[in-house]
C-alpha positions as CSV (number, residue, x, y, z in Angstrom):
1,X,-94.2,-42.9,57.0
2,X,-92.5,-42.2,53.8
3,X,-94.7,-42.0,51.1
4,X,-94.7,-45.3,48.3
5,X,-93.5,-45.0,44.7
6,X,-95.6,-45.4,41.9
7,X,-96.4,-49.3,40.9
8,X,-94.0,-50.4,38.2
9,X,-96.3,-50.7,35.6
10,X,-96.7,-47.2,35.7
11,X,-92.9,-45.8,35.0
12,X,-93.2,-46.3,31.2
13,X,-94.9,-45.0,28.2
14,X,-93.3,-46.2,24.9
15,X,-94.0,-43.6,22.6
16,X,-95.4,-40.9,24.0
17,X,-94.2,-37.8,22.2
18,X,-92.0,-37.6,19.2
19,X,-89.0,-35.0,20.7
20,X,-87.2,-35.7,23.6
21,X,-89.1,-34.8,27.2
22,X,-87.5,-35.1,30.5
23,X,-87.1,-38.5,32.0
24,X,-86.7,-40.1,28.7
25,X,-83.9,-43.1,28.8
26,X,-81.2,-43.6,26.6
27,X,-78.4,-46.1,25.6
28,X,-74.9,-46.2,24.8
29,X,-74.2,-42.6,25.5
30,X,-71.2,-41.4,26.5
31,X,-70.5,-40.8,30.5
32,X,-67.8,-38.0,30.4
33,X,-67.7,-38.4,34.3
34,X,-64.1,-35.9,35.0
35,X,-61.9,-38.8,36.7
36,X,-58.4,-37.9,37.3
37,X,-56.5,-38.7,34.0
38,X,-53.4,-40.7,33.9
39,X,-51.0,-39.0,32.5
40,X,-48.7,-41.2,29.5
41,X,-45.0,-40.6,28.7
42,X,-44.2,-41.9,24.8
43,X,-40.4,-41.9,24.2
44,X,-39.1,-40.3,21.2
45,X,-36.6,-41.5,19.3
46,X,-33.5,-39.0,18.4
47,X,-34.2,-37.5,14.6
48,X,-33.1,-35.1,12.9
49,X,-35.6,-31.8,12.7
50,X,-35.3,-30.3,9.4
51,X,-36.4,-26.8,10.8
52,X,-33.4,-26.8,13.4
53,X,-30.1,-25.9,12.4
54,X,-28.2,-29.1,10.7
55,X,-26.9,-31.6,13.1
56,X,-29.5,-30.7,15.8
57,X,-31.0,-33.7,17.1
58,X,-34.6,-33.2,18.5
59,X,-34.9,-35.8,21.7
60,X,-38.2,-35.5,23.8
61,X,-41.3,-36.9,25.1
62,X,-44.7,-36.4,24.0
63,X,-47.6,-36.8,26.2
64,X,-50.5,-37.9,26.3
65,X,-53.4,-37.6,28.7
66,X,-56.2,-40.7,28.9
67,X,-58.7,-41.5,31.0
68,X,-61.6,-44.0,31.6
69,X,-64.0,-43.3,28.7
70,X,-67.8,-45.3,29.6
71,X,-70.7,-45.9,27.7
72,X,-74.1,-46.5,29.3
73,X,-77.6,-45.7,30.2
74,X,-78.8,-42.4,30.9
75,X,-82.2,-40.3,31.6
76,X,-82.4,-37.3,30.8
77,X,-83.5,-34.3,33.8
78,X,-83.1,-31.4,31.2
79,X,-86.7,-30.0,31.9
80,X,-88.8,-30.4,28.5
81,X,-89.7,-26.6,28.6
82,X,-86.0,-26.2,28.6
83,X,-85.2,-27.6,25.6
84,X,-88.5,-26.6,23.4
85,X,-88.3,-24.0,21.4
86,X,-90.6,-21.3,22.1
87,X,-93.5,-19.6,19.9
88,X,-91.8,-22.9,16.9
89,X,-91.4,-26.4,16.3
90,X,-88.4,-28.5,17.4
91,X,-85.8,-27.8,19.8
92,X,-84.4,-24.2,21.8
93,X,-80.7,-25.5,21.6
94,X,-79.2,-28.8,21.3
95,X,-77.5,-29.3,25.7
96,X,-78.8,-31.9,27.4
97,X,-77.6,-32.5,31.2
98,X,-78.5,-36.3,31.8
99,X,-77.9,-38.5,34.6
100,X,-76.6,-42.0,34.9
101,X,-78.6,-45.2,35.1
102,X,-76.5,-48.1,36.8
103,X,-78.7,-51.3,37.6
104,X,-79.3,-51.7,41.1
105,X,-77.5,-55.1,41.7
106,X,-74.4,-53.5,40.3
107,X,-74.9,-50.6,42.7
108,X,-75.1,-53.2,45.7
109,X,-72.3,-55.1,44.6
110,X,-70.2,-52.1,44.2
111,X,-70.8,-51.2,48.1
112,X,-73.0,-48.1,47.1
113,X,-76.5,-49.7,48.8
114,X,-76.6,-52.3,51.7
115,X,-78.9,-55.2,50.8
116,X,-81.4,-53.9,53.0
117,X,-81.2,-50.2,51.6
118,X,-82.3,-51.6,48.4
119,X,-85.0,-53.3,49.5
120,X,-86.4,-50.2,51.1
121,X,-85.3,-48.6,47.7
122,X,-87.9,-50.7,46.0
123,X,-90.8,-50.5,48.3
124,X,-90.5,-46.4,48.8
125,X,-88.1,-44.8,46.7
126,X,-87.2,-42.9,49.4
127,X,-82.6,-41.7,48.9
128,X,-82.2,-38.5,47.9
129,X,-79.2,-39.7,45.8
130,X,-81.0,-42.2,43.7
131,X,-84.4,-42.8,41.4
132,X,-85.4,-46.1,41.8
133,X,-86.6,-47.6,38.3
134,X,-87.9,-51.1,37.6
135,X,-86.9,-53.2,34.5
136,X,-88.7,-51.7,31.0
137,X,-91.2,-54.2,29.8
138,X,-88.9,-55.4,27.1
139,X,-85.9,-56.5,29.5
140,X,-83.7,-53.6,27.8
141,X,-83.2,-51.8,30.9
142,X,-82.8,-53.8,34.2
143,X,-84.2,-53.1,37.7
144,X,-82.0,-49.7,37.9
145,X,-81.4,-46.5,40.0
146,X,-80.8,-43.3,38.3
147,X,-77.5,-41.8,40.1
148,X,-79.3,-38.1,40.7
149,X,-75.5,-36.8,41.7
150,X,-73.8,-37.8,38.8
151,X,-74.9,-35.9,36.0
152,X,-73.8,-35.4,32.5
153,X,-74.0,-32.8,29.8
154,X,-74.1,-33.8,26.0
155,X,-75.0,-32.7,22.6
156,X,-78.6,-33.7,21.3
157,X,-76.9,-36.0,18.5
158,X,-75.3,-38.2,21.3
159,X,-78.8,-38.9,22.5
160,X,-80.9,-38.9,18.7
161,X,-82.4,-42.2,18.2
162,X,-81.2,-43.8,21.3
163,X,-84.1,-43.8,23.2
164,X,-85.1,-46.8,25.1
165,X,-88.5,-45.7,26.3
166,X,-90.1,-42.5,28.1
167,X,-91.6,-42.3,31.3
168,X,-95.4,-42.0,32.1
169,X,-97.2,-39.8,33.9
170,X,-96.6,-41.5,37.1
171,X,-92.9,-42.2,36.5
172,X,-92.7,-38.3,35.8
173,X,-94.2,-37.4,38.8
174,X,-92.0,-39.0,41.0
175,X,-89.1,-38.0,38.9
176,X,-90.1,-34.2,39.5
177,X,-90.4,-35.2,43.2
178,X,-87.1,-37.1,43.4
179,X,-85.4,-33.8,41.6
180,X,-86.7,-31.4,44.1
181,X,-85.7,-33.5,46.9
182,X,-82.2,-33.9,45.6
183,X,-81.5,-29.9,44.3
184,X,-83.9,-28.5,46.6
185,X,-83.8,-30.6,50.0
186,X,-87.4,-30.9,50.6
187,X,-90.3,-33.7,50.0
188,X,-93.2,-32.5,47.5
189,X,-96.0,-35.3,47.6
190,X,-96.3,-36.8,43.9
191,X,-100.0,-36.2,43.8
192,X,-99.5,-32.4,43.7
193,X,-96.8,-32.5,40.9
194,X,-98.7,-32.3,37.1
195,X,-96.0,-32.3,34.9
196,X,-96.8,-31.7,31.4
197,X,-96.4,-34.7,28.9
198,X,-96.5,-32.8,25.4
């Protein structure tokens, strides 16, 4: 029988260390996920280009390539060892891979989980695509999954005083053990993960 995530009362630690540490959630940050872009035709008008010999009449396009451009939740995977810098105080470099948050009813609605997957979701935790999270105590962040396979890599500043809350010891745990079933295809049980929380 698959082994049972931690109680939700033990995900979150508001608070627990002043710089960033992995698992940490974050709003409003950028999701640079590379969609196909759409590619935009302007019309130019006929004008005269000075540089051009006179009467030349410059007539062209410019374009212009958009895409979808989302803002949302994210928690952070870059280990906390990673980023620290070593033998000093502060931070090694400023990269941070993050993965997206979505809540879990959007997820459902969007086809991603049956009904019954997400029940299963939030009795064991057990998709190697997805972290199951309960809401924060403060509402901010719904009952959510983490998307595992959709990562995203910022600049520290995107992330700087964003924070919603940090995960606990508990909620660390299972995020180590959720990241080495994902990237390394096999099940560690939580209780012999110690992550360090400084």
């Amino acid at each position: 029988m698959a082994e049972h995530r931690p109680a939700d009362d033990e995900y979150y630690g508001h608070d627990r260390t002043e710089l960033l540490s992995q698992g940490d959630l974050f709003r409003d940050v950028p999701l640079g996920y590379p969609t196909v872009l759409n590619e935009i035709d302007e019309e130019e008008e006929e004008h005269a280009d000075p540089r051009e010999p006179e009467g030349w009449l410059a007539v062209g396009k410019r374009r212009f390539l958009s895409g979808p451009l989302d803002f949302g939740p994210v928690m952070l995977i870059t280990p906390t060892c990673a980023m620290s810098a070593q033998g000093a105080s502060g931070y090694a470099h400023p990269v941070r891979t993050l993965v997206v948050v979505r809540p879990l009813v959007q997820v459902v609605l969007d086809g991603f989980l049956r009904d019954d997957q997400a029940a299963d979701l939030r009795q064991r935790d057990r998709f190697a695509n997805y972290m199951y999270l309960p809401a924060t105590p403060d509402d901010e962040l719904p009952e959510s999954v983490a998307l595992l396979y959709y990562p995203v890599t910022v600049h520290h500043d995107f992330i700087e005083g964003n924070r919603i809350t940090q995960l606990a010891y508990e909620g660390a745990r299972q995020l180590q053990r959720k990241l080495g079933v994902f990237y390394a295809g096999f099940e560690v049980d939580r209780a012999e993960l110690d992550p360090p929380m400084d």
